[in-house]
C-alpha positions in Angstrom: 6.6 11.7 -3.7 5.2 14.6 -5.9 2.7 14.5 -8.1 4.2 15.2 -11.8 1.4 17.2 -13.2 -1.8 18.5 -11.4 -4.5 15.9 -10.2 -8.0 16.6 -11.5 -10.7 16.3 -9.0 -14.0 14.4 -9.8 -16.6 11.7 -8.5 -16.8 8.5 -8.8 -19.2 6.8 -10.8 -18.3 3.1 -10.6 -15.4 1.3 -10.5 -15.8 -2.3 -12.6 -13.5 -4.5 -14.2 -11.2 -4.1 -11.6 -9.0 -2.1 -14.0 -11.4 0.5 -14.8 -13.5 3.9 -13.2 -15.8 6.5 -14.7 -15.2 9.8 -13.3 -17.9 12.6 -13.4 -15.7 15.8 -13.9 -16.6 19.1 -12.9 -17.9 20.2 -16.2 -20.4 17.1 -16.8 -18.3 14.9 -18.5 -17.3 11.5 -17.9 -13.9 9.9 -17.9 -12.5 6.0 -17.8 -9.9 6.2 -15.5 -7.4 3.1 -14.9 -7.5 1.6 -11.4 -4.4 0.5 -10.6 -5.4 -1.4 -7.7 -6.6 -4.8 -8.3 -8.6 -5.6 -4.6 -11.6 -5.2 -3.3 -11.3 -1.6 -2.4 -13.5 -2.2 0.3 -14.4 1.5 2.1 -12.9 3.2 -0.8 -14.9 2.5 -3.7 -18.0 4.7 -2.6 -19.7 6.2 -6.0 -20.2 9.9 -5.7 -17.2 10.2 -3.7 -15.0 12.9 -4.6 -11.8 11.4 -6.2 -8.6 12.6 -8.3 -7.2 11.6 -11.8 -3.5 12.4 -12.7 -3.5 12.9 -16.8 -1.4 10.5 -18.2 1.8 11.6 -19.8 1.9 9.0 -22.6 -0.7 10.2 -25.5 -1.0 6.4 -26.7 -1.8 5.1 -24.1 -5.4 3.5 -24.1 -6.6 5.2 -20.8 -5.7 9.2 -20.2 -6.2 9.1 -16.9 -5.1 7.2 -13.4 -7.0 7.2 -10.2 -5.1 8.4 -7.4 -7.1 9.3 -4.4 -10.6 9.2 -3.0 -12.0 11.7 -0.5 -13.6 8.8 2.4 -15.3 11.0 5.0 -12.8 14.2 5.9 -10.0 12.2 4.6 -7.8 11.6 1.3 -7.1 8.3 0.8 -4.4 7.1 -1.7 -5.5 4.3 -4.0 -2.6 3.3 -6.8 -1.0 0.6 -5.8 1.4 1.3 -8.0 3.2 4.0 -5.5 3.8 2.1 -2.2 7.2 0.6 -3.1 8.4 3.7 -4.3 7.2 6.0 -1.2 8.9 3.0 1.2 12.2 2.9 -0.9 11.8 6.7 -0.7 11.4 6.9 3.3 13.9 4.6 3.7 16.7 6.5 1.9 15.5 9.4 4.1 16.0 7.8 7.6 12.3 8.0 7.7 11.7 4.2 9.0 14.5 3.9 11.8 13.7 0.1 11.8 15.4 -0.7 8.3 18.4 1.8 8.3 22.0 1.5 8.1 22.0 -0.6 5.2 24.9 0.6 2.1 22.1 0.3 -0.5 18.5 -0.9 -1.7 17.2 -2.8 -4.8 13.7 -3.2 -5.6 11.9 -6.0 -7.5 14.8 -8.6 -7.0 14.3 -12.7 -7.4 14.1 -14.7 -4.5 11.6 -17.5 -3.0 9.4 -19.8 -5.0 9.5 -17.9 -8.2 8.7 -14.4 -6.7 9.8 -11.2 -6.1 11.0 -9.3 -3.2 9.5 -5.3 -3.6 12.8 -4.1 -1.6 16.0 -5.9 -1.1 18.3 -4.1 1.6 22.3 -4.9 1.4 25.3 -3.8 3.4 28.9 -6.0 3.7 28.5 -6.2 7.7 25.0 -7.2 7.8 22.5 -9.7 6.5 20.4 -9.1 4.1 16.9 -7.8 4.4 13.8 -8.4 2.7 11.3 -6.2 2.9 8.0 -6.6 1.5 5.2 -4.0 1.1 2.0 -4.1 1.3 -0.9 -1.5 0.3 -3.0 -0.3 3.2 -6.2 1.6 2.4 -10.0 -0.1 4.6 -11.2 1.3 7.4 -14.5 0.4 8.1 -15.3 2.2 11.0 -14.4 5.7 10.7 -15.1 6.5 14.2 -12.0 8.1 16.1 -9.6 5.4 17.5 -10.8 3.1 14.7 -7.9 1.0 13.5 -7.0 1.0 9.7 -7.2 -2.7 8.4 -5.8 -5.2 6.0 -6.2 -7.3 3.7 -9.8 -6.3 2.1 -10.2 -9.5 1.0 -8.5 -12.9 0.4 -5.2 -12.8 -0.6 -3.4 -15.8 -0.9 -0.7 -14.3 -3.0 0.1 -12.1 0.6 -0.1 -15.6 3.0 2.4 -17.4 0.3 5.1 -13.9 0.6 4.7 -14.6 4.6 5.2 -18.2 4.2 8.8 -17.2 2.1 10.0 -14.3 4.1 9.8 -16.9 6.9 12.2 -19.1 4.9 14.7 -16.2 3.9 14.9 -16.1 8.2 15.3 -19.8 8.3 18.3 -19.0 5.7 20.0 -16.4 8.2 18.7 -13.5 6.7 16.4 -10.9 8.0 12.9 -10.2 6.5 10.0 -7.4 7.3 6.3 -7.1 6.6 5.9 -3.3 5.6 2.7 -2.1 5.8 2.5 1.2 4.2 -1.2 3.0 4.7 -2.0 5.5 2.4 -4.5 7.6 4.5 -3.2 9.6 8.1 -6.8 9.2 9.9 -5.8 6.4 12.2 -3.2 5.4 15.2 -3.2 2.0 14.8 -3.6 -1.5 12.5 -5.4 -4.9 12.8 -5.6 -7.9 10.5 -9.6 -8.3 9.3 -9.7 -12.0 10.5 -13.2 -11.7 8.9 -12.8 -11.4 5.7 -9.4 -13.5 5.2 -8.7 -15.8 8.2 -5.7 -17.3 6.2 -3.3 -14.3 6.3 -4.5 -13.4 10.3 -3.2 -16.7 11.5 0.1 -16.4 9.0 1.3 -13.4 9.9 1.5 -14.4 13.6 3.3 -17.0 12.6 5.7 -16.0 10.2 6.3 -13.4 13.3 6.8 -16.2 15.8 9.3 -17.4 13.1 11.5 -14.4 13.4 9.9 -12.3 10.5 9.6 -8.5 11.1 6.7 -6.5 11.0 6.3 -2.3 10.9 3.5 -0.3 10.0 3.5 3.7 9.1 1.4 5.7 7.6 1.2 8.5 4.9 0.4 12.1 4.7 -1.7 12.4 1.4 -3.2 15.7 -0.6 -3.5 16.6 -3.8 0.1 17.5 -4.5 2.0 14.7 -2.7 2.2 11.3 -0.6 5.0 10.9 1.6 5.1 8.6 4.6 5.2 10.3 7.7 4.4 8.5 11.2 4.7 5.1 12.4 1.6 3.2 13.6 1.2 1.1 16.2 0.1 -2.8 15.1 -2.6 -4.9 17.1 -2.3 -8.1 16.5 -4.0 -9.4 19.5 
């Protein structure tokens, strides 16, 4: 996925609301940027790090700019959580993720569940169907090398309830996959932070135990694209 118009770089001043960041720019000014990613950010909400805006191409709307990316130690780190289902629906098309191809074609945002929505819904007439949810990796704590990336940064009860229901479409006969889609390429593997939302460790294990798929890859990230690029390997003790 390519950028559509130049980032502009910057540094954080604070991120607050959730929704909102100021960004110094490089001549002195200060920006509100929207933050399309509604967690914790934990690791990647550093003030004075250097981060990038994308102008926004619609002049009504309220906010001119988006935050993209953060700069966390020697590495770019994508933040919008608005891109992940787009760059997996994106790889997928490509044979990037050799786990969900051969399927005749892909939906995204389709009903299913307890009044939710699956991100990517994967069809063919000789197989089941698929449902594949994403998820948006971004915390790493320790930045030493071999440090694993982690997720979630925070409770997420939202992501234990789409474990609980891509359990049931396997019940139903269908197939189901936890995508974890990390937008940073400093790491070689992932672990569940136990610490900070017990809940989703001990669901995922057993949504796996009950035939759900998981896969993990990660994403090359600069200032003029994010495409996924390289599987990761998941420890899940």
């Amino acid at each position: 996925m390519e950028f559509p118009d130049p980032l502009i770089k910057g540094r954080l001043v604070r991120r607050y609301k959730r929704f909102m960041a100021d960004v110094e720019l490089d001549d002195g000014s200060v920006v509100v940027a929207h933050c399309a990613n509604s967690g914790s950010m934990l690791s990647v909400n550093l003030p004075g790090s250097e981060v990038w805006i994308s102008p926004a191409r619609n002049p009504d709307r309220k906010l001119r700019y988006t935050w993209e990316m953060a700069r966390i130690g020697s590495t770019l780190v994508g933040i919008n959580t608005g891109w992940p289902n787009a760059l997996a629906a994106e790889a997928i098309a490509a044979g990037k993720v050799p786990e969900l191809a051969g399927y005749a074609s892909l939906r995204r945002e389709v009903k299913y569940g307890r009044n939710s929505r699956i991100d990517l819904l994967l069809e063919d007439p000789e197989r089941p169907k698929c449902y594949v949810e994403v998820k948006n990796v971004t915390m790493r704590r320790d930045l030493s090398d071999g440090a694993p990336v982690e997720f979630p940064d925070g409770v997420t009860a939202r992501g234990t309830k789409h474990l609980g229901e891509l359990a049931d479409m396997v019940a139903e006969g269908h197939r189901a996959v936890m995508f974890y889609l990390v937008q940073r390429e400093d790491a070689d593997s992932f672990v569940l932070a136990g610490d900070l939302d017990p809940d989703y460790a001990a669901a995922l294990p057993r949504a796996m135990a009950a035939g759900v798929e998981a896969v993990c890859y990660a994403c090359r990230v600069n200032e003029k694209e994010i495409a996924v690029e390289r599987p990761l390997r998941l420890d899940l003790g």
